[in-house]
C-alpha positions as CSV (number, residue, x, y, z in Angstrom):
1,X,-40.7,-10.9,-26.3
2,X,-39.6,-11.8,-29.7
3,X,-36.5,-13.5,-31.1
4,X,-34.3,-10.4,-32.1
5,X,-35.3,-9.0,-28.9
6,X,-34.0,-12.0,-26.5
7,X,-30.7,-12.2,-28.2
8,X,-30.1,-8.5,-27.9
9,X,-30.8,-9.0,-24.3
10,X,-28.4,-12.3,-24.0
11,X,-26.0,-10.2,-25.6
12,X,-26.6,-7.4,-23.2
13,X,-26.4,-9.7,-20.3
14,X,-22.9,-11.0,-21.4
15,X,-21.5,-7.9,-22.0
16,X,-22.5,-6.9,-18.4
17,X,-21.3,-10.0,-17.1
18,X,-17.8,-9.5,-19.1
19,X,-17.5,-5.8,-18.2
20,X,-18.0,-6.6,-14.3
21,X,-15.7,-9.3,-14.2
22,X,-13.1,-7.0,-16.1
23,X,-14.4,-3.7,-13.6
24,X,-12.9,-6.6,-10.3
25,X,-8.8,-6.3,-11.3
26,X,-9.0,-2.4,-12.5
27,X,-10.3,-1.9,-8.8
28,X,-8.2,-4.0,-7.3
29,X,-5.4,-1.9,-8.9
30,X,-6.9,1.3,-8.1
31,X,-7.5,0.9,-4.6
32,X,-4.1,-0.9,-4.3
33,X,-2.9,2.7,-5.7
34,X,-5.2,4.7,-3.4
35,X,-4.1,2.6,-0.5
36,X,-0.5,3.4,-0.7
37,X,-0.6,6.7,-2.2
38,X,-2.6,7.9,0.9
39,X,0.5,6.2,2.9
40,X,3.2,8.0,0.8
41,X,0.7,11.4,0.9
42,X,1.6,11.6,4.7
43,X,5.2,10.3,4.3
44,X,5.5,13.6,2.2
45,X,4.1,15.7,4.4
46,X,5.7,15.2,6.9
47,X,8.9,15.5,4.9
48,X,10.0,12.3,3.6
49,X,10.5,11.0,-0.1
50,X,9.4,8.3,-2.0
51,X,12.3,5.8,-2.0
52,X,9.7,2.9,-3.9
53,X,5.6,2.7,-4.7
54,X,5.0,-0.9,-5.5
55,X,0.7,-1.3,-5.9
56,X,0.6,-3.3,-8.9
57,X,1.3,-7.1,-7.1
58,X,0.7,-8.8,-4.0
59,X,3.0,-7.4,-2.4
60,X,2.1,-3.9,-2.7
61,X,3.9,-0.8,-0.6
62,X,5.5,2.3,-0.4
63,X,8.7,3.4,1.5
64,X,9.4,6.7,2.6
65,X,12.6,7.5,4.0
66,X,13.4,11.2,5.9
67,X,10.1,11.5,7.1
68,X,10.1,12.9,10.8
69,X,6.1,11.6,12.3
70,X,4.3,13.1,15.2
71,X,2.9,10.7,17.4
72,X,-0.1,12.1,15.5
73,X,1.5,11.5,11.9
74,X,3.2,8.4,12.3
75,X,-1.2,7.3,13.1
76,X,-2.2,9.3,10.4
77,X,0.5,7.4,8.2
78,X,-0.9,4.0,9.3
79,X,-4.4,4.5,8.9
80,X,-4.1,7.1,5.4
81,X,-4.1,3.7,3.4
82,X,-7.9,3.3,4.6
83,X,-8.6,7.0,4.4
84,X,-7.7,8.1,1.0
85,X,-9.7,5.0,-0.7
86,X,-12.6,6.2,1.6
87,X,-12.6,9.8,1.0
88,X,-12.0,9.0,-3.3
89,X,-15.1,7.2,-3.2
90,X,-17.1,9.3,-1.1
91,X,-16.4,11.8,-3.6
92,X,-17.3,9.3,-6.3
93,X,-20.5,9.1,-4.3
94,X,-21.1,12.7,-4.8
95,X,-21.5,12.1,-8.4
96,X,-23.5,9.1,-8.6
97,X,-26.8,8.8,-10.5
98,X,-29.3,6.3,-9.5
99,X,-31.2,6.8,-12.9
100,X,-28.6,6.6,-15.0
101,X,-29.8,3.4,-16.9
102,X,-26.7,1.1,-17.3
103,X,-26.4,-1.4,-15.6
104,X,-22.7,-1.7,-15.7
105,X,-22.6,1.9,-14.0
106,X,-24.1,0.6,-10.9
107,X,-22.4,-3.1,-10.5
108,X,-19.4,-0.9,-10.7
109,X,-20.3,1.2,-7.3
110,X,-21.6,-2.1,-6.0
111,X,-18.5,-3.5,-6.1
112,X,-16.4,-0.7,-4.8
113,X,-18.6,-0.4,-2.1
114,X,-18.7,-4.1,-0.7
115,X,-14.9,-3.9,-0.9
116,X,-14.6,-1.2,0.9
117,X,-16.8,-2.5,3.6
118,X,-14.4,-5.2,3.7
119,X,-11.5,-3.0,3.9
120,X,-13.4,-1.5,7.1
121,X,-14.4,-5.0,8.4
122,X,-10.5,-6.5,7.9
123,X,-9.9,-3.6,10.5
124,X,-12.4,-4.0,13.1
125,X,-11.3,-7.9,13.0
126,X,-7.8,-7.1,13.0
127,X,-8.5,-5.2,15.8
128,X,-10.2,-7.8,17.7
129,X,-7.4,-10.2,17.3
130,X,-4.4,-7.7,18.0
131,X,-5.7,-8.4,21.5
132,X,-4.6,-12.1,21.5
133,X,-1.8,-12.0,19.5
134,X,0.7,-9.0,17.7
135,X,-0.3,-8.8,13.7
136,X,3.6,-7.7,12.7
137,X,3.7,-5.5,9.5
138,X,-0.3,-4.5,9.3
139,X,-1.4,-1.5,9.3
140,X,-4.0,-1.8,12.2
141,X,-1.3,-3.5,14.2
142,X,1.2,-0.6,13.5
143,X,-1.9,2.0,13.9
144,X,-2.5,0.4,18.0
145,X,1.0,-0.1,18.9
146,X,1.8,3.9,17.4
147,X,-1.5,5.5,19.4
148,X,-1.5,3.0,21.9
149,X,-5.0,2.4,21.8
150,X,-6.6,-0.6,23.0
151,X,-8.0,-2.9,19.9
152,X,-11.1,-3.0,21.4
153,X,-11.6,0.7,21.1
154,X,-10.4,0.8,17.5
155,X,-12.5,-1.6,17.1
C-alpha cells in the first residue's frame, strides 16, 4: 500500500468513526420519537388528544387525555412504544442492501439493531423482576398489571 493510499484510508476510517458516533444521539432521538408516537398513535385511536409529546430529554413522554381504552387498548397503549420502533425498522429492513459498499450504511443498522434487542431484553428483564417487586411508571409494569398476565409469561 502506498503513502497516499494509507492516509486516504486513515481518513476514511475517521470519518466512519465520526459519522457513527454522530449516527448514536440521532437514534436515540428517533427511537425516543417512535417510542412515544406509537404511545400517542393508540391514545388517538381510541379517541384521545395529545395534551404534551416530550422525546427530546430524559424524561421523554406523551399524555393523552379523553382517551376511553379497552382492556385490549389500554395493552396495546403500553406495549405501542416497543411496537412502532419494531415495525419502522422492520420496514427499514425491507430496504436494506448487504452490498451496498459503505461502511457507514451498515454500522448504522448495526446499531439500531443491538438497541433494539435491548429494548426487547429491558422487557423480558422487567418482566422477570415485576414478579418480586412492582416497577411503578414502566411500561412493562403498566402492560402486566392492565392484561393481568403473569411476568413470567411476558416474559
Amino acid at each position: 500500500m502506498n503513502e497516499k493510499s494509507e492516509s486516504k484510508h486513515a481518513l476514511l476510517s475517521i470519518k466512519v468513526i465520526v459519522c457513527s458516533l454522530l449516527f448514536v444521539p440521532i437514534w436515540f432521538f428517533l427511537y425516543a420519537f417512535l417510542h412515544e408516537a406509537g404511545h400517542a398513535l393508540v391514545g388517538l385511536a381510541y379517541g384521545g388528544s395529545i395534551v404534551n409529546f416530550v422525546f427530546w430529554n430524559f424524561n421523554a413522554h406523551v399524555v393523552i387525555n379523553g382517551a376511553e381504552y379497552t382492556a385490549f387498548g389500554l395493552a396495546l397503549f403500553h406495549v405501542a412504544g416497543l411496537l412502532l420502533p419494531i415495525l419502522v425498522y422492520i420496514l427499514a429492513l425491507c430496504f436494506y442492501n448487504p452490498k451496498r459498499k459503505p461502511v457507514l450504511y451498515h454500522i448504522c443498522y448495526i446499531i439500531a439493531t443491538v438497541s433494539l434487542i435491548w429494548s426487547l431484553a429491558s422487557w423480558v428483564v422487567m418482566s422477570f423482576m415485576s414478579i418480586f417487586t412492582i416497577l411503578p411508571g414502566e411500561d412493562v409494569w403498566k402492560f402486566i398489571d392492565s392484561t393481568g398476565f403473569h411476568p413470567l409469561l411476558v416474559t
